[in-house]
N, C-alpha and C positions, 0 to 999 in steps of 0.2 A: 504494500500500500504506500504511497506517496502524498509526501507533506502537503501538497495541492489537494490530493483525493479528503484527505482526515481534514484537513482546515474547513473546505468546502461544506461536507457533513456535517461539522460542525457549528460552520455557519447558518444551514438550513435548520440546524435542531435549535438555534437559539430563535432563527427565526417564527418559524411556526410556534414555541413556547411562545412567545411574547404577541405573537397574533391571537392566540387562543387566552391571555390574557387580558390582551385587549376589546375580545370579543364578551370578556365575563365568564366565559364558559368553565362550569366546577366550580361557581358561586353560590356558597349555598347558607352564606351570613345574614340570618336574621336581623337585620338592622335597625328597624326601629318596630312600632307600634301599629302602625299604617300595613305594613312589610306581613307579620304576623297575622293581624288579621284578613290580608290576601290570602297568606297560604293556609291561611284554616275554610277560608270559605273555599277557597279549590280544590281541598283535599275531603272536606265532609260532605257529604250529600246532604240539603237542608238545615245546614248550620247556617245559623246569619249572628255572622260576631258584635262583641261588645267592646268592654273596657280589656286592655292586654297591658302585659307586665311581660321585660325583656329581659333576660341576663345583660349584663353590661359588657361580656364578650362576644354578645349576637350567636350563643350557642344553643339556647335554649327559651323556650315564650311560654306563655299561658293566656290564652284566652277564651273568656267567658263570654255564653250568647246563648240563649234556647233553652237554658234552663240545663247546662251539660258545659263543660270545661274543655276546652282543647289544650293539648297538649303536644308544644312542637319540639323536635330535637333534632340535629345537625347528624345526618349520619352518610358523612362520607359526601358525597359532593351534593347529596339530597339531603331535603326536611323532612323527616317521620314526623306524621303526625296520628295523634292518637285521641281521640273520644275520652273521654269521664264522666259519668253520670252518677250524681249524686245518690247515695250518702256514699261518700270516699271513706276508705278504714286504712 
């Protein structure tokens, strides 16, 4: 392999890293309050959200809407989100 060949590769591997982060892609940081309660209403069927509480590292949310708690968590380049329906133990 030749110094031109391994630069070049490794030119194209910075570049598409830095286009794929340019594009957001594998963003999966809860940001704020607005943010969460998108991803609770797209991930629940007939959840319609309320008041949300964020981690302060965008890792994890809570929001309340319907009478049921969503529960959202960073897993990997996605948001799991999960249902709670009262009485919590």
């Amino acid at each position: 392999m030749s110094w031109i060949q391994l630069g070049g590769s490794l030119a194209a591997i910075l570049f598409l890293a830095g286009f794929a982060r340019w594009l957001k892609l594998g963003e999966s940081r809860i940001a704020d309050a607005a943010t969460a309660r998108r991803f609770a209403e797209e991930s629940l069927a007939g959840f319609v959200a309320g008041p949300a509480l964020v981690a302060p590292n965008g890792d994890a949310a809570l929001v309340a809407g319907g009478g049921a708690i969503a529960l959202l968590k960073r897993h990997g380049a996605n948001v799991a989100v999960r249902r709670l329906i009262p009485p919590l133990a």
